[in-house]
N, C-alpha and C positions, 0 to 999 in steps of 0.2 A: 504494500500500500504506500502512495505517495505523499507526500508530506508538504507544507507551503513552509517556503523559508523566508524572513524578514534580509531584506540585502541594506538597511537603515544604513549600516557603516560606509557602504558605496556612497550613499545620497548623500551624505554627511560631507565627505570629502568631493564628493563632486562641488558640493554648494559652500565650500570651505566654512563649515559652521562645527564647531566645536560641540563635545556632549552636554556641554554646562551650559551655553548657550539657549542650545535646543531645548534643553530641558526648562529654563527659564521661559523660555516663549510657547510651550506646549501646556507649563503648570503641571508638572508633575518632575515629582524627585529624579536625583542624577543616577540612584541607585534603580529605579523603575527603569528607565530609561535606557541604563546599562543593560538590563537584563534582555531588554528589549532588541537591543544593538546586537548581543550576542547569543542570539534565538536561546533564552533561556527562558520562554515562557509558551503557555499551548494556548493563550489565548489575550487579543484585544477587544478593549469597544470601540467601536466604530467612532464615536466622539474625539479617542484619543490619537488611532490614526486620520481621521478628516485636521484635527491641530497640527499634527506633524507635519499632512501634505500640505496646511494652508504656509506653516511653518517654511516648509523647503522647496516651498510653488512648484510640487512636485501634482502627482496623481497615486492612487494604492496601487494602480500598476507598474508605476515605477519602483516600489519598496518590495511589491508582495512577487514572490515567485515559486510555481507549481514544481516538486522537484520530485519525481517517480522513481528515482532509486535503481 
């Protein structure tokens, strides 16, 4: 079974925005946020990825990626 992988870190250095930063303009901690960075979580709200894309004037399909393993 295939899994969605957050590629956050890509976006981050693509838009040279630091964790602390990000984290300050999303509202939510640097340790959420890490965890996030480094797919160590099975789930977001939809609230908190729409802040991050409005965040990194991205779209969830530039963070969010289908990976079948």
């Amino acid at each position: 079974m295939g899994k969605i992988v957050l590629r956050l870190d890509r976006m981050m250095v693509e838009r040279k925005m630091s964790l602390n930063e990000l984290a300050e303009r999303v509202g939510i901690s640097n340790v959420n946020l890490s965890k996030l960075k480094n797919n160590r979580v099975t789930a977001v709200r939809f609230s908190t990825l729409a802040a991050i894309c409005e965040a990194l004037d991205c779209t969830p399909g530039d963070i969010l990626e289908y990976d079948d393993d």
